[in-house]
N, C-alpha and C positions, 0 to 999 in steps of 0.2 A: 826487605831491606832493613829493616828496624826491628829492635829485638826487646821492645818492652816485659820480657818472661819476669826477671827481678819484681819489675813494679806492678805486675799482675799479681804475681805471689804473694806480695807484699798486702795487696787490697784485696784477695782474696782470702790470706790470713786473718785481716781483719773482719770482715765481714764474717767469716765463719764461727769466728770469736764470740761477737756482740750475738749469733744466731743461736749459738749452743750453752753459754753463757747460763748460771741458774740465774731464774728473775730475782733477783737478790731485790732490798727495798731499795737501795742507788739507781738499778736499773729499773725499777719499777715507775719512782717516781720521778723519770726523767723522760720520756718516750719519745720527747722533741731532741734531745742531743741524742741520741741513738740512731733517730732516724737521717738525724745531720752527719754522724758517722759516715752510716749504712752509706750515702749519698755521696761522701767523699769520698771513698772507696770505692763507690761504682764511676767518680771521676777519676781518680786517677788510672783502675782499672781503661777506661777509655780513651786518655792520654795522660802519659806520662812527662809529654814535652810541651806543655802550657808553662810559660816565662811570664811574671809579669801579674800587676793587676787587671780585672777584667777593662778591655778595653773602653771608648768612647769615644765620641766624633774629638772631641778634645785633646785626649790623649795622641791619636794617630793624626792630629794635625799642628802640634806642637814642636817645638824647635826639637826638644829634649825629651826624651822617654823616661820611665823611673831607674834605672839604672845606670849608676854612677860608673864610669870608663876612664879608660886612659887610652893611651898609644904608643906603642913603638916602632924605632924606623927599622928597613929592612936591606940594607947596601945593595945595591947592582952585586959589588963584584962578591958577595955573598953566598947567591943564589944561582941556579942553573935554569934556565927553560923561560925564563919573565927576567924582566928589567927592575927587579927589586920596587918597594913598594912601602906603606906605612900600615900597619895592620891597626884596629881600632879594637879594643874589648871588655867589657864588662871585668871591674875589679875584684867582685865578688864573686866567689863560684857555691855560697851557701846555697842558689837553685840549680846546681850542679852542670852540667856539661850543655854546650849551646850549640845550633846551628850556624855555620859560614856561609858565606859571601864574598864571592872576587868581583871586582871592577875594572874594569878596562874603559878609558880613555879613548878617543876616536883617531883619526888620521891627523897627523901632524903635532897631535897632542898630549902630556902628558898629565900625571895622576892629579897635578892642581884642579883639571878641569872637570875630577867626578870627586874631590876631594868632598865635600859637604855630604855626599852619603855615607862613609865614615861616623863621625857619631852622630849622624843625627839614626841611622840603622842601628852601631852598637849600643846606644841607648835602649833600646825598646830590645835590647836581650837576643844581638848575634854577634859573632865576630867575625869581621871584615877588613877584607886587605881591599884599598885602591892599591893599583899595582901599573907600574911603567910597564911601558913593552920594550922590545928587545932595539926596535926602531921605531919613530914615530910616523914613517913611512910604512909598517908593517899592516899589509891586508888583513881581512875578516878572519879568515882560516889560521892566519898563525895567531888571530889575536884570540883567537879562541881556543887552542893550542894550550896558549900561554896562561889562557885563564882556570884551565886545570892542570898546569905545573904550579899556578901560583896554591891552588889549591890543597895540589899532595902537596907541596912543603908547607903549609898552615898544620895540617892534620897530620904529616910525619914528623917534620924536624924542627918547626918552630918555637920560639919558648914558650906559646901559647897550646900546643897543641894539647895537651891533658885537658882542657878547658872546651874542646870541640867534641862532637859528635860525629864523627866522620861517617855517617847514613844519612846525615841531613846538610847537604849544603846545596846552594844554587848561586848562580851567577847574574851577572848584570851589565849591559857595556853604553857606550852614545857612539853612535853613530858606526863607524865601522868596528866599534867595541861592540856596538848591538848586534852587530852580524856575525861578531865575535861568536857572542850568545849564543846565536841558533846553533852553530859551529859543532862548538864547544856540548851543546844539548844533544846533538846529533851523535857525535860522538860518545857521550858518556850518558845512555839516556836512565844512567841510575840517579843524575843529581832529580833532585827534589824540586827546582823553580829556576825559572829562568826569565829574566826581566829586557828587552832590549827598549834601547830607549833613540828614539828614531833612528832608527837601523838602515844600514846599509849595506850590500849586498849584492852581488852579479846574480846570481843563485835564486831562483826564485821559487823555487819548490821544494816546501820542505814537511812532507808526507809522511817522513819518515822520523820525522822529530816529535817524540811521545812527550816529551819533560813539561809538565804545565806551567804555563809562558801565557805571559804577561806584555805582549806588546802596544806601547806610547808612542804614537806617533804624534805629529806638530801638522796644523792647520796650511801653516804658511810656509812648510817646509821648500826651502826650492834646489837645498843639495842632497834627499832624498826623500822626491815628493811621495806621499804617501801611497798617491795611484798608482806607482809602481815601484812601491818597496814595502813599506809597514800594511795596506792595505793584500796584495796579493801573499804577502810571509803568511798573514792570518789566516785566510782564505784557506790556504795549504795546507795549514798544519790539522792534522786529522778531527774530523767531528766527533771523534769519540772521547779525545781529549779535553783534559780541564784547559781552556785558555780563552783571551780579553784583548780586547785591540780597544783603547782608549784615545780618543785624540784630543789633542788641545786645544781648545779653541784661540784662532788667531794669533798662533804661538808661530815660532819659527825655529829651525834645525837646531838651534843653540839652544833651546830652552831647557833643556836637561843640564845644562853646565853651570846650574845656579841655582841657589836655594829654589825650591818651587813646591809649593805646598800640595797641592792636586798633585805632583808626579809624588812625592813622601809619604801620602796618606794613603794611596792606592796600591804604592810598592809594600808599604810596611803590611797592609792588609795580606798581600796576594804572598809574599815570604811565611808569615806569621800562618797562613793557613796551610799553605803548605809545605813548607820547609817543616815547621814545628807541628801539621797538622791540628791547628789551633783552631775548632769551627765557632769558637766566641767571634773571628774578625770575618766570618761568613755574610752577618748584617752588613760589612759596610762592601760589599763586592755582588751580592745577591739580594732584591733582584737590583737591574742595573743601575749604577748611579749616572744623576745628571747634573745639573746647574751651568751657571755661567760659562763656569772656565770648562767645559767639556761641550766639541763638537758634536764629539758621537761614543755611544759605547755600543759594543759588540759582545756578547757571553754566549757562554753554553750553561748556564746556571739549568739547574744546581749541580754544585760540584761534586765529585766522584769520592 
């Protein structure tokens, strides 16, 4: 799916450079920036899609990430396939082309109620549509439908699209947005990460959903209690796959609709590692995290 060839080239140019290079007295007596080269080179060689400074419990738990954003709106009668939406995106493109994110909103609800992942995601280096659905009555299946129309028009036709990476995006939804998710994963199991965030869903087998997913479920859920919604999605979804069932402790169905730091630090992780296949945020996802605000964590660590 990813076609790092350019930024292989690129680090393997150099490296061959500094290898063949005559020991000139510059090179001779510097052997510490040579080896600092050699070492970036065999980073970027390794990924090309690291955004950002190296992470820290700090950094992925803060309001705002280091990258400065804006937003623009997206009309309803604009757009075809989704209920138009607000895309969120890093101003600068000097670290070149970013991973996406769609959001989907739950039943009866629209984009205000996952608006907060908006920048607090395009900060830390993706570009993100919350996005209305077509109705706020609209089931899991269309909402996840609509979370990859919202997608191709990010990465075909929107004014942001030169600034995407269209190999690297994944999705996210609350509640029957999170079912959205699965949906939506099932469907295109080329996206790269999938987040639902106490999900909801008739369907409870989903075996055939590769996309590494990130399921949040709530303690005190009681319009999708875990034991038969976020708990058996997880269970399902293949053990060969990367994926996390986190729950919240003493949290309830809504808790996704409002800033929430333990759901921010865990999404931004579980995106950041594999959307951008970034294994700096590997620490804070492996091995499993706990504290306060966490019932329970589930992994398949280490990841793939």
């Amino acid at each position: 799916m990813r076609n790092p060839a350019k930024h292989l080239l690129a680090a393997a140019t150099l490296t061959a450079a500094l290898v063949t290079a005559p020991a000139g007295p510059a090179l001779a007596a510097a052997p510490a920036d040579t080896a600092r080269l050699l070492s970036a080179g065999a980073a970027l060689a390794a990924n090309p899609y690291e955004r950002g400074p190296a992470p820290t419990v700090a950094s992925i738990e803060a309001s705002r990430g280091s990258f400065a954003i804006t937003q623009t709106t997206v009309a309803r009668s604009s757009v075809s396939g989704f209920g138009g939406g607000t895309i969120y995106y890093p101003t600068s493109t000097t670290a070149g082309t970013f991973g996406a994110v769609a959001v989907s909103p739950g039943f009866t609800a629209s984009q205000s109620s996952v608006a907060w992942y908006g920048p607090r995601l395009a900060s830390q280096g993706f570009v993100v549509i919350t996005i209305d659905t077509l109705s706020v009555y609209d089931q899991p299946a269309s909402r996840g439908t609509q979370l990859l129309a919202a997608l191709d028009y990010l990465t075909r036709t929107s004014s942001v699209r030169t600034r995407i990476d269209a190999t690297r995006l994944g999705v996210m939804g609350h509640s029957m947005g999170g079912g959205g998710s699965l949906s939506a994963s099932r469907t295109r199991p080329q996206l790269q990460a999938s987040i639902p965030l106490t999900p909801y869903h008739t369907t409870k087998n989903w075996s055939s959903d590769t996309v590494p997913t990130l399921i949040i479920g709530a303690e005190n859920d009681t319009v999708a209690p875990v034991a038969s919604h976020s708990e058996p999605f997880y269970t399902s979804l293949p053990s060969s796959s990367d994926k996390a069932y986190l729950e919240l402790n003493n949290a309830s169905h809504s808790a996704p609709t409002s800033a929430n730091v333990t759901i921010a630090k865990y999404s931004i992780s579980w995106l950041k590692r594999f959307i951008d296949n970034d294994t700096r945020y590997e620490q804070f996802l492996c091995p499993a995290p706990s504290g306060s605000a966490i019932q329970e964590y589930r992994d398949t660590c280490p990841h793939s």
